[in-house]
C-alpha positions as a printed Julia matrix, in Angstrom:
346×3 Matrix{Float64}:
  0.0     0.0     0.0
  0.71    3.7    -0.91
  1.14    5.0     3.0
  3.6     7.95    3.53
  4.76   10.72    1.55
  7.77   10.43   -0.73
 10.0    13.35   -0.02
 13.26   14.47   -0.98
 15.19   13.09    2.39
 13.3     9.31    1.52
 14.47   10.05   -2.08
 18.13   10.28   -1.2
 17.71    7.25    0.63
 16.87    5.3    -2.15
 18.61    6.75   -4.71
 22.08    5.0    -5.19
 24.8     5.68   -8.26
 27.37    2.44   -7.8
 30.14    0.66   -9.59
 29.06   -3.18   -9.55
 31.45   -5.73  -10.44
 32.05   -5.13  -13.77
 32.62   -1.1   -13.18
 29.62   -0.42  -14.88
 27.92    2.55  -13.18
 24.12    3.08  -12.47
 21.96    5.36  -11.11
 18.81    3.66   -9.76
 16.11    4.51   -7.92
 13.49    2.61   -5.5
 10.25    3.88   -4.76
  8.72    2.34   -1.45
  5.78    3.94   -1.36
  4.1     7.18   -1.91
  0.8     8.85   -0.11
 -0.89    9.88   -3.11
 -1.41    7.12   -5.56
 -1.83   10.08   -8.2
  1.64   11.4    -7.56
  3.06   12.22  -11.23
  6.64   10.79  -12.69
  7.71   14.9   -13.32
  7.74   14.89   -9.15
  9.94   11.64   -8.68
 11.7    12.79  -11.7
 12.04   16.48  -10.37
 13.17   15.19   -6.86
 15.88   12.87   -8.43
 17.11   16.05  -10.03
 16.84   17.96   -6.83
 18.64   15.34   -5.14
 21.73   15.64   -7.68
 21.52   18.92   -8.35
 21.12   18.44  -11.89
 19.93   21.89  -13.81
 20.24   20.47  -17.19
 17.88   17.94  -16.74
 15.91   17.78  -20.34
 18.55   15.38  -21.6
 17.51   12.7   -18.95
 14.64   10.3   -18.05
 13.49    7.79  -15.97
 13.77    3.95  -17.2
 12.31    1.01  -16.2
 11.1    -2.36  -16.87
  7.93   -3.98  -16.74
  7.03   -7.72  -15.62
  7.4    -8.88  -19.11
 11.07   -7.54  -19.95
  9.35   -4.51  -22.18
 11.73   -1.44  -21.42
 10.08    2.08  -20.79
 10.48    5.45  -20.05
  8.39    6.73  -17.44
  6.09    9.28  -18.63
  6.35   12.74  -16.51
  2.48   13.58  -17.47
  0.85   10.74  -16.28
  0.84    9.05  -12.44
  3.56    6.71  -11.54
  1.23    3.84  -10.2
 -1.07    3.86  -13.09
  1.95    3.19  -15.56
  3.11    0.33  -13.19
  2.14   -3.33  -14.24
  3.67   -4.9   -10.88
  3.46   -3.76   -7.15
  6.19   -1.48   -5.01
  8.35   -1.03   -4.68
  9.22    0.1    -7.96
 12.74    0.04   -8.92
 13.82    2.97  -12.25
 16.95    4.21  -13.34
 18.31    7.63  -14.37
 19.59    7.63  -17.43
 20.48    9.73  -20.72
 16.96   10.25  -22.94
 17.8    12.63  -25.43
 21.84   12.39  -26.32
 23.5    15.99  -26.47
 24.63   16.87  -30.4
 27.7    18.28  -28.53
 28.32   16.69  -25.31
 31.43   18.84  -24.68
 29.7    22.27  -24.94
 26.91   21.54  -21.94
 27.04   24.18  -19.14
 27.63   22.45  -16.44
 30.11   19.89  -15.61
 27.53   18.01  -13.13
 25.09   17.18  -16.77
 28.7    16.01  -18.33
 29.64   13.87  -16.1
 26.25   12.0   -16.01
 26.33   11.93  -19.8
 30.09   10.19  -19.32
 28.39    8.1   -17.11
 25.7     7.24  -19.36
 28.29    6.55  -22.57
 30.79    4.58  -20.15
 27.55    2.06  -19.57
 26.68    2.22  -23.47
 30.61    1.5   -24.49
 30.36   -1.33  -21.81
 27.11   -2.93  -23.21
 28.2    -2.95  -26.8
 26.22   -0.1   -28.31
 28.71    2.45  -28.74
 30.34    0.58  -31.69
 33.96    1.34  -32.85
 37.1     0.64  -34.39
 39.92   -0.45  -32.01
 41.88    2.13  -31.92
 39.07    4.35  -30.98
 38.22    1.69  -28.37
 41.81    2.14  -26.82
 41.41    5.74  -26.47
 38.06    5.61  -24.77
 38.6     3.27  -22.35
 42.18    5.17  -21.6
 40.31    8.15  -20.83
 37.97    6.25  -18.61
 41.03    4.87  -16.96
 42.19    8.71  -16.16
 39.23    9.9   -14.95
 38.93    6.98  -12.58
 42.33    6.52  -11.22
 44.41    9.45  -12.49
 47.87    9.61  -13.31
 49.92    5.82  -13.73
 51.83    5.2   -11.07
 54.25    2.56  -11.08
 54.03    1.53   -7.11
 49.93    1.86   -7.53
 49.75    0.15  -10.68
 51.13   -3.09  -11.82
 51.49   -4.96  -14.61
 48.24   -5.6   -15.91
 46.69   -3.16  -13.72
 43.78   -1.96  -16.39
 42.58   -5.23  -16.73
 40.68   -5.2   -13.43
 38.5    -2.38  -15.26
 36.15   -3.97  -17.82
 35.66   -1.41  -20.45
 33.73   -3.59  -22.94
 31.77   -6.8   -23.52
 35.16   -8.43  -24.08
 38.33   -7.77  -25.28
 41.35   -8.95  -26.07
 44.98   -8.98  -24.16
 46.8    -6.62  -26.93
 43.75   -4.22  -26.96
 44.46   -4.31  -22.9
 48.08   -3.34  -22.94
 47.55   -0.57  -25.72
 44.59    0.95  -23.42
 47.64    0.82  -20.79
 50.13    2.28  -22.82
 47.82    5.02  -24.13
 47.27    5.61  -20.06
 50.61    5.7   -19.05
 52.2     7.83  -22.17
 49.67   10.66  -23.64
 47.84   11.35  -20.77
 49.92   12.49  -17.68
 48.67   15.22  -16.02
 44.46   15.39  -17.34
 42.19   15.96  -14.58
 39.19   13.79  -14.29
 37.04   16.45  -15.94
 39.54   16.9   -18.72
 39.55   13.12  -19.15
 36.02   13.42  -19.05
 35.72   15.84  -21.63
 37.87   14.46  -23.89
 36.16   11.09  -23.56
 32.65   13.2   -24.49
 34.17   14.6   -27.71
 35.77   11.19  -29.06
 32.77    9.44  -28.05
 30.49   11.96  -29.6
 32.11   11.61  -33.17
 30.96    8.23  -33.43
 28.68    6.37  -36.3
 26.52    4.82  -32.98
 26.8     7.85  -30.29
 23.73    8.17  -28.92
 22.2     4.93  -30.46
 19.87    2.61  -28.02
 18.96   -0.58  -30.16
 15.59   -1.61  -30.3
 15.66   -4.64  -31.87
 13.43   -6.02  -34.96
 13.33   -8.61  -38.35
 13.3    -7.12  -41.62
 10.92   -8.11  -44.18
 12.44  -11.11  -44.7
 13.08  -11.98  -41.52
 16.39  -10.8   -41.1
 17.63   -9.63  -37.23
 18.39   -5.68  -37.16
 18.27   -3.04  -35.09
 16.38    0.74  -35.26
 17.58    3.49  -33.13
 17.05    7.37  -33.19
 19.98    9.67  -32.59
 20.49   13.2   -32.3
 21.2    13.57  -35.95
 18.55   10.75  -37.32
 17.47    7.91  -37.48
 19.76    4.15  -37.86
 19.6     0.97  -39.09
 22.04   -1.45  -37.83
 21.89   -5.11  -39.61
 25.37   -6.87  -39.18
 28.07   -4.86  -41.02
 25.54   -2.89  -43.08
 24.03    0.42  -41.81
 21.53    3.13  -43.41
 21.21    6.37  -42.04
 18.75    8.84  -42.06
 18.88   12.48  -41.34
 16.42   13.91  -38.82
 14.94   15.81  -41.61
 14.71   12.8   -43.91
 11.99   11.2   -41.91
  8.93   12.4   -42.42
  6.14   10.36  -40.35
  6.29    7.16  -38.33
  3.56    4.71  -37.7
  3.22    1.54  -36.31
  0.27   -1.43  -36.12
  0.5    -4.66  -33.9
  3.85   -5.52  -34.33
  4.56   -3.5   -37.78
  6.69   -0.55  -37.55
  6.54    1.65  -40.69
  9.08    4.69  -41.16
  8.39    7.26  -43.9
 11.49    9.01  -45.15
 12.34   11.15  -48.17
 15.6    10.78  -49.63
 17.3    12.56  -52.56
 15.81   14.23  -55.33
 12.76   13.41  -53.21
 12.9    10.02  -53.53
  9.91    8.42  -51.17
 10.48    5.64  -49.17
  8.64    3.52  -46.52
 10.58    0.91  -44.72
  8.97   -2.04  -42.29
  9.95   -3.84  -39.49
  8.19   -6.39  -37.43
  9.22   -5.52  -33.06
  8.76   -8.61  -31.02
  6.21   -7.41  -29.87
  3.2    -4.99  -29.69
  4.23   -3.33  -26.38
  8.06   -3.25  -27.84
  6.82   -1.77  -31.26
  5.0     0.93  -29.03
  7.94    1.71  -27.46
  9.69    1.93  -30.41
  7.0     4.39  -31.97
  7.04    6.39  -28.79
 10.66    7.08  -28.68
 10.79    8.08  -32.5
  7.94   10.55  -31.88
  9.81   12.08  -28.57
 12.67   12.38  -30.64
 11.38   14.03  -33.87
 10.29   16.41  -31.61
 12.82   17.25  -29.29
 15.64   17.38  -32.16
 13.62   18.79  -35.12
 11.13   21.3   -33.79
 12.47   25.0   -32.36
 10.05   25.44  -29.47
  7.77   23.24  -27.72
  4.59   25.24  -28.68
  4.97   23.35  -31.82
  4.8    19.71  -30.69
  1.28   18.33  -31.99
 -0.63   14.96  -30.78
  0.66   12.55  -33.44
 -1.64    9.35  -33.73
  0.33    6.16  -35.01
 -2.41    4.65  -37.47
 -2.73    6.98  -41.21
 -6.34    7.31  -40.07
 -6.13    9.79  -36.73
 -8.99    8.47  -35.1
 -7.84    5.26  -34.86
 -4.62    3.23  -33.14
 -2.97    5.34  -30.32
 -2.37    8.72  -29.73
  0.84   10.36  -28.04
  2.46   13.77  -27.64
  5.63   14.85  -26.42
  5.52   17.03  -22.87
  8.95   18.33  -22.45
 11.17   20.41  -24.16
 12.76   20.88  -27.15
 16.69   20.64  -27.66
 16.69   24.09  -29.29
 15.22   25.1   -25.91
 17.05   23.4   -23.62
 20.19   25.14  -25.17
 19.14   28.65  -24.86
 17.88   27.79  -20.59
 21.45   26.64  -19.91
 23.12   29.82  -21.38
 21.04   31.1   -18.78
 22.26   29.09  -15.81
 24.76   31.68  -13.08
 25.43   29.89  -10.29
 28.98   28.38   -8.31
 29.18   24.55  -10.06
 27.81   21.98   -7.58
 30.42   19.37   -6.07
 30.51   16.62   -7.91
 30.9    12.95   -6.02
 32.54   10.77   -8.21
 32.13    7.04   -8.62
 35.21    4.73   -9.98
């Protein structure tokens, strides 16, 4: 039952950023209970903020996942217990919504180092795809901002392999992440690291990407994502890109995801994929409309209802609440205060 208030000294009690094991770090948050069974997600979201005195807070969201594995992001318009499918205590996670174009050129350092955070976890999971070399220099920035300078009586031999950086990796991409440590970086402070790591990162084909994944007409795996700059199709080696202006409407039915898209010389295409899913192609619909709107549009007076069926009175209807990147910008110029300690996590 729903029997005392949730306020911001309970929220700091359950709120926890942690390395596990594996290094990989996670802000989550449990919600016990709550007096008002109407309480919105904006309040726990707002309160989360509060908690880490996070300004820049458009960028983020709250995740979680229902009984059935489907992912979600916890909408700030409608009441937390009415988008819940189990029973408290509910257990979400902070994490990066809407990717920054340019990382490196957000106010505060607070909203970059949650955004590190956020691409550490993604280069750890396997969706921030690169090259090796681009690999080494990551993880050796990682390596900085965590443990600073090498130092031969802290660090022995093999010392950077008790950090797990990716999925796997081999022995000779281990030493070069060392070497790259130990050689070009002497003397970078963990927000220089940090910032350095944001502007590599951010230069990547799959920055920003978070896969949902689908078949192909014929049955083929792949994997749609929406980015700051467009949308992506990842299928094995292969991958088509659209720009944010290329797309033109998305729409989805059962388990049928449609994306319209003009290309050259106005060239109209439609492209289908089948989610596992109904709830997971619902998702997928609702994060492509979110971000259509918070990259394309230049103020939030222009977000519309959009319905997801060609006929508007049927299927489901959804409209983006927050924001718009264009926004978002402009209210951090705006931001004058002393920058909040930050409490790192290694």
């Amino acid at each position: 039952p729903f029997t005392s208030a949730l306020s911001v000294d309970q929220v700091r009690r359950h709120i926890e950023i942690y390395a596990d094991k594996n290094k990989a770090v996670r802000g989550k948050c449990t919600v016990f209970r709550m007096a008002c069974r109407d309480a919105k997600g904006q309040y726990l979201f707002d309160l989360i903020c509060h908690h880490l005195n996070l300004l820049e807070k458009d960028y983020f969201g709250i995740r979680y996942v229902d009984p059935d594995k489907q992912r979600h992001w916890l909408e700030f318009t409608k009441s937390i217990s009415k988008q819940m499918k189990s029973q408290p205590p509910f257990t979400m996670c902070l994490r990066v919504k809407f990717y920054p174009p340019d990382p490196a050129a957000l106010k505060e350092e607070i909203t970059r180092y949650l955004v590190f955070l956020q691409i550490k976890r993604d280069l750890y999971h396997g969706r921030l795809l690169c090259k090796t070399s681009d690999a080494a220099m990551l993880a050796a920035y990682i390596l900085q901002a965590e443990i600073g300078d090498y130092d031969p009586g802290k660090h022995p031999e093999g010392y950077s392999s008790k950090f797990q950086f990716f999925p796997k990796h081999s022995e000779k991409l281990e030493r070069r992440i060392a070497e790259i440590h130990k050689t070009e970086l002497i003397g970078q402070t963990p927000e220089t690291a940090e910032l350095k790591f944001l502007q590599k990162a951010e230069m990547l084909e799959t920055y920003g990407v978070d896969p949902h994944p689908c078949k192909d007409v014929s049955g083929n795996p792949a994997f749609l994502a929406f980015t700051p700059f467009g949308f992506i199709v990842l299928q094995g080696n292969k991958r088509v890109h659209f720009l944010k202006d290329e797309v033109t409407k998305l729409k989805f039915e059962g388990k049928t995801f449609h994306i319209y898209a003009n290309q050259k010389e106005d060239k109209k295409i439609i492209l289908t994929y089948f989610a596992p899913t109904p709830e997971a192609c619902k998702h997928l619909w609702k994060c492509g409309v979110e971000n259509q709107a918070f990259y394309k549009l230049d103020k939030s007076s222009q977000v519309r209802t959009v319905s997801s069926s060609n006929l508007f009175f049927k299927g489901s209807r959804f409209r983006y609440s927050g924001r718009v990147a264009k926004e978002v910008m402009e209210q951090s110029a705006k931001i004058k205060r002393e920058p909040p300690e930050i409490h790192r996590y290694a």
